[in-house]
C-alpha positions in Angstrom: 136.2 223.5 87.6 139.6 225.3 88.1 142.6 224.4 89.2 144.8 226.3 92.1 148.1 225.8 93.1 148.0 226.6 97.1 150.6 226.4 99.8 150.0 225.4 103.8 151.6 225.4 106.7 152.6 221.8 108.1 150.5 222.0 110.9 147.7 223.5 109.1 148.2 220.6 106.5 147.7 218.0 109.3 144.7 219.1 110.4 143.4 219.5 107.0 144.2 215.6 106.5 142.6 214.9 109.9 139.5 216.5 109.2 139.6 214.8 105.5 139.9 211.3 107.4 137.3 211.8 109.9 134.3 213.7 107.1 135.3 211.1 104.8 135.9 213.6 102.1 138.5 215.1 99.8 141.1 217.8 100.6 139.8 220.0 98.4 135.7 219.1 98.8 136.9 220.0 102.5 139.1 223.5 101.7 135.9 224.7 99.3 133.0 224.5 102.0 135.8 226.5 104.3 135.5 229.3 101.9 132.3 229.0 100.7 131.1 229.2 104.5 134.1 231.8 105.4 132.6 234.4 102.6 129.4 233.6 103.9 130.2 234.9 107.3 132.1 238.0 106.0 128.7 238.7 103.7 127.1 238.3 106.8 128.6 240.2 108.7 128.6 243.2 106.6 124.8 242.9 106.4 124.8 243.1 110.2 126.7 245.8 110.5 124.3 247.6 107.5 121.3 246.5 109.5 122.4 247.8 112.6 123.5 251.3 111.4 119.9 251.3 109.8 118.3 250.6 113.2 120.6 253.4 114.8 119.8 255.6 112.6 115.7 254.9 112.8 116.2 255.3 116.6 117.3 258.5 116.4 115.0 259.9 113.9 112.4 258.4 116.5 113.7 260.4 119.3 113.6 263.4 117.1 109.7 262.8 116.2 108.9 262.2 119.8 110.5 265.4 121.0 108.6 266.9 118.2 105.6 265.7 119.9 106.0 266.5 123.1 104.7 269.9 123.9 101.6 268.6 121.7 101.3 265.9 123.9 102.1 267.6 127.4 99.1 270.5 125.9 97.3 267.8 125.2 96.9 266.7 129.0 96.5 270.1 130.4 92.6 269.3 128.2 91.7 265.7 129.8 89.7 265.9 132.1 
């Protein structure tokens, strides 16, 4: 375990000692699932955003495949019957 030195805000300090009081737990118990869970959501978030150029960029390679296809397809039709 290591030991930090960190400074609050007053206010921020008394809703740190609410919250202790009411979970029943230590300050600094309290203050390490707030980062733990803050990083978490950052990680998170960066994964999202990976995930959702990913799936932008499939979508348009799909679009590029299916207009690729096309005249195939529309010669295709002009043989069923």
């Amino acid at each position: 375990m290591v030991y930090l030195n960190i400074t609050f805000p007053e206010d921020l300090k008394k809703d740190l000692d609410l919250e202790v009081r009411q979970e029943r737990t230590k300050r600094s118990t309290l203050i390490q699932k707030a980062v733990r869970t803050y990083l978490k959501l950052k990680h998170q978030k960066a994964v999202d955003v990976l995930l959702k150029e990913g799936y932008q960029e499939m979508a348009a390679e799909s679009k590029n495949v299916m207009k690729d296809f096309e005249k195939a397809d529309r010669e295709s039709w002009k043989h069923v019957d």
